[in-house]
N, C-alpha and C positions, 0 to 999 in steps of 0.2 A: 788402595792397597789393603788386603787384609792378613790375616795369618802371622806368625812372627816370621821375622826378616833372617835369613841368611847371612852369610859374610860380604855379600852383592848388593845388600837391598834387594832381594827380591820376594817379596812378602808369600808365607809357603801355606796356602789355601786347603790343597787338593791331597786327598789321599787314596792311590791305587793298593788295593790289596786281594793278592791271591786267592783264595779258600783251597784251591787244588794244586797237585802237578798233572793230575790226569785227566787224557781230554778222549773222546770218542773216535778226534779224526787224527790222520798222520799224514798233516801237509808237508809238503816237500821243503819248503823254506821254513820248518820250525823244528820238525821232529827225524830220524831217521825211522829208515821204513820197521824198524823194530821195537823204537819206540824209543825213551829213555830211561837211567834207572831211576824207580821213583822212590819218594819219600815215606818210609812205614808210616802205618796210619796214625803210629802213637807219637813220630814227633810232628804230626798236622798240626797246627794251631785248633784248638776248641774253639768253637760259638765264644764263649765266655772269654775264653783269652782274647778271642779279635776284638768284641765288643771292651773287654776295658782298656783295651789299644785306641778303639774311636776315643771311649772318653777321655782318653791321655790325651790324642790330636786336635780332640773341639776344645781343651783347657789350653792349648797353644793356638787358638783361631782360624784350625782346619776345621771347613764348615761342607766340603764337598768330598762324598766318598764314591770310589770304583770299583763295584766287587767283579774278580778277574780270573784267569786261572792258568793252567789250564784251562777245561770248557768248565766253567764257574757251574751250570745245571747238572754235571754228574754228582757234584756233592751232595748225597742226601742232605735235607734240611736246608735248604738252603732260602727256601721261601722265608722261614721262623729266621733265619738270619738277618734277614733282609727285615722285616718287624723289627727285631731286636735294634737294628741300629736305627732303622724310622722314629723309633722312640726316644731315642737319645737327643735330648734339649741339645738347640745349636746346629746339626745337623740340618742344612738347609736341600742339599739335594745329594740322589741317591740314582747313581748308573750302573750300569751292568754292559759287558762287553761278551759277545757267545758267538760261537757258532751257527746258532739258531735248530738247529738240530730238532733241542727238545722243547721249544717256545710255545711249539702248538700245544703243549700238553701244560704248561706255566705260564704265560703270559699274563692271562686273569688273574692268578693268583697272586701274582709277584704285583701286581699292579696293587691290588688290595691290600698287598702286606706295607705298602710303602714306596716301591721302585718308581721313578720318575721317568726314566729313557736308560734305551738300549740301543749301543752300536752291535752290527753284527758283520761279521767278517763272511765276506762273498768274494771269490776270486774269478768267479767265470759262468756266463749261463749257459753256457752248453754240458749237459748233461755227461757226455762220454772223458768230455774234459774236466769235470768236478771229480771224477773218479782218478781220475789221472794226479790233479793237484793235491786231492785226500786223502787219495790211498784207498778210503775203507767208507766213503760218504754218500750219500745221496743227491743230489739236489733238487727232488721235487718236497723233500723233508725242510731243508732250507728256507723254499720259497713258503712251505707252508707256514713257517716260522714268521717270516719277514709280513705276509699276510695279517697272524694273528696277536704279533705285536702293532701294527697298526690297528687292526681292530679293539683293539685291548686300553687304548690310549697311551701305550707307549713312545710319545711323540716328541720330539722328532727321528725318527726312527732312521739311523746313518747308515749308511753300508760302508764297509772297509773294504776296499781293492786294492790289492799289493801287485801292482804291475810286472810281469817279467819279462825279458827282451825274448822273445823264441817260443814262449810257453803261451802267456796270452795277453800280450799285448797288443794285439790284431783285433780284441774287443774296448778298449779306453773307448773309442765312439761309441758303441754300444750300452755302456756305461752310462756316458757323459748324456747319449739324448733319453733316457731311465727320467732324467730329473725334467725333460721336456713330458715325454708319453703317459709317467705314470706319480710324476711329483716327487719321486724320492730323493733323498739327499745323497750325496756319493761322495768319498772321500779315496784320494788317489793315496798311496801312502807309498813312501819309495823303498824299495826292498833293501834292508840293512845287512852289509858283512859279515853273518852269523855261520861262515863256516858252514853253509847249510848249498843246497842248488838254488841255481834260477844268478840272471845278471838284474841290478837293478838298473830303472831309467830315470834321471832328473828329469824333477816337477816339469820346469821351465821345456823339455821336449815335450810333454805332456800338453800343457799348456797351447803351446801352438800346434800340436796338433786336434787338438778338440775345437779351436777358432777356426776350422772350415765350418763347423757345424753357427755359428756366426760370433759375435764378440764376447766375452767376457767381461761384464761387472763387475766388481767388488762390491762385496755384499758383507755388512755387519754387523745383521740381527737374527743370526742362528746362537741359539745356547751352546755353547761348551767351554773348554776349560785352557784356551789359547794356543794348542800346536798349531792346531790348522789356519790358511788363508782362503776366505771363501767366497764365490765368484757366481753369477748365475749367465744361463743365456736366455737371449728372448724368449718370451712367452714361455718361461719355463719358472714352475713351481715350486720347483724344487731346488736344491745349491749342488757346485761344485768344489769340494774343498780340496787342497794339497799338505798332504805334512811331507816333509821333506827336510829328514833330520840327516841326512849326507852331504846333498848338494847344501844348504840353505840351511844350520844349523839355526836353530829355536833356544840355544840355551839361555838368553839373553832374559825371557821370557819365565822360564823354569817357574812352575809354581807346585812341585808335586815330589812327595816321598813316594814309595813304594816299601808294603810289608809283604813277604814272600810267604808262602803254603807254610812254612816249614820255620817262621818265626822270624826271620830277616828282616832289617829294614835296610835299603838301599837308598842311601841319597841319589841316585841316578839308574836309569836304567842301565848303563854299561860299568858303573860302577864293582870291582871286583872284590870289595870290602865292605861289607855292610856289619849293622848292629844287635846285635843278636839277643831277644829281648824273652826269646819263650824262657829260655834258663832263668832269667830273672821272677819271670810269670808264673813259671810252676816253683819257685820257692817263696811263692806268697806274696811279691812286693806291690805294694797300691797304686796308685794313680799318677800319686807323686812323683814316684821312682821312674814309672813310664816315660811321665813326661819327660822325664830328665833325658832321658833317655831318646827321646824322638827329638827333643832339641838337639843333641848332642848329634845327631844323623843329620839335622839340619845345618849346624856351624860346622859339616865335614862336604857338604855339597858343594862340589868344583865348576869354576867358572864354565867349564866349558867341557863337552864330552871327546873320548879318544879318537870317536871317528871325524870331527871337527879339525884337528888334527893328524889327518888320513893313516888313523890308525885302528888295527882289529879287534875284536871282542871276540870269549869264545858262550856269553852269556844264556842261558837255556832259556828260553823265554817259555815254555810251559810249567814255569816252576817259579817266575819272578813275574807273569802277566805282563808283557808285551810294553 
């Protein structure tokens, strides 16, 4: 166990942090088609305020950071960010979650500044239907992404597939034999009550419906940071993972704050009280204070989340990173 302990024991490692609320696309299960109100640019967190935020979190034995966003790549600067924390003693590994949009044109360089892996969020390969789930996207831009982060040695390079009943979950096979044809990692993730479209479908349908394609394994030498349960099928390279924070709550497991665009720290993703630390940061206070302050978000972390108890959230996830 590493990181300090919760009210649970559950030793808190991991820290996801925004940089943005703005993202390029406007999927249907995050954003409405006009977008949301976003955050002026002046109360964004700075480079500087996120970076003495790491070092508040690695002085409490957060050793693993997740820059997030929105789409984390519209942020100017954000390579020099991604350095700025590579640098920070303690700092053992360093992910990024995107779109993939702009990968082709960052990959190398993010790789160079420090980045270790990148998940990229992919909902469907067909091309007329990426436009459909985006709104405003591409997907030959995507795939060019997911190409040149493996090229880049951004490895193991995940995909995130948020399954919906009606929209496209007529490709989960499609998906699932990805990790047979072409080695890549896939992660099912189940669509969460966010007030948004689309129905979600538990893991466990998922599950047996990918075992026509033959059995599933359990597999448990992929990197990451414990949501997911990951499984491979024969003669396949690549994993199958499930998070499935509805059906099959993970809280048990919880090892992760979250700092928002806009200076928040949330003990929990559906958390509707968080800690509000930029006030604190733009009047000057040090490291020490932070900490107190990230522990303090830490001894507020609840055993268990609302939808666990089949209840809803109206939480904006381009603004708290997903």
């Amino acid at each position: 166990m590493t990181g300090t302990c919760d009210g649970f024991q559950r030793g808190i490692s991991y820290l996801r942090i925004s940089v943005t609320d703005r993202c390029n696309l406007r999927c249907i299960y995050c954003m409405p088609p006009e977008g949301v109100e976003l955050v002026s640019h002046d109360d964004i967190l700075s480079f500087e305020e996120i970076l003495l935020a790491v070092r508040a979190a690695v002085a409490l034995g957060i050793d693993k950071i997740r820059i997030t966003g929105g789409e984390p790549l519209v942020r100017s600067g954000v390579v020099e960010l991604v350095s700025m924390i590579a640098a920070v003693e303690g700092v053992k590994d360093i992910s990024m979650t995107t779109n993939g949009i702009l990968l082709d044109k960052y990959a190398d360089r993010l790789v160079g500044a420090g980045l270790n892996r990148v998940n990229i969020s992919l909902d469907t390969l067909k091309y007329e239907r990426f436009k459909e789930i985006t709104r405003t996207g591409t997907l030959a831009d995507t795939l060019k992404g997911l190409q040149a982060a493996r090229a880049a040695g951004l490895t193991p390079v995940k995909i995130n597939m948020v399954p919906m009943r009606g929209i496209n979950d007529d490709e989960v096979i499609d998906f699932a034999q990805m990790t047979i044809t072409s080695g890549w990692h896939v992660r099912f993730i189940e669509l969460m009550p966010l007030n948004r479209q689309g129905e979600f479908i538990p893991s466990h349908v998922l599950h047996k419906q990918i075992e026509s394609l033959g059995p599933l394994v359990p597999f448990f030498g992929l990197t990451g940071n414990g949501a997911a349960r990951y499984f491979t099928l024969p003669k396949a390279k690549g994993t199958i993972g499930f998070i499935s924070p509805v059906s099959e709550p993970f809280c048990e497991g919880c090892n992760r704050l979250r700092l928002s665009a806009a200076g928040m720290v949330y003990p929990c993703l559906f958390s509707t009280d968080g800690i509000d630390i930029r006030t604190p940061l733009r009047k000057g206070v040090n490291v020490d204070a932070v900490k107190k302050l990230l522990a303090a978000a830490i001894a507020a972390k609840p055993k268990k989340h609302l939808l666990s108890e089949g209840g809803t959230v109206d939480t904006k996830m381009s603004s708290i990173g997903g």
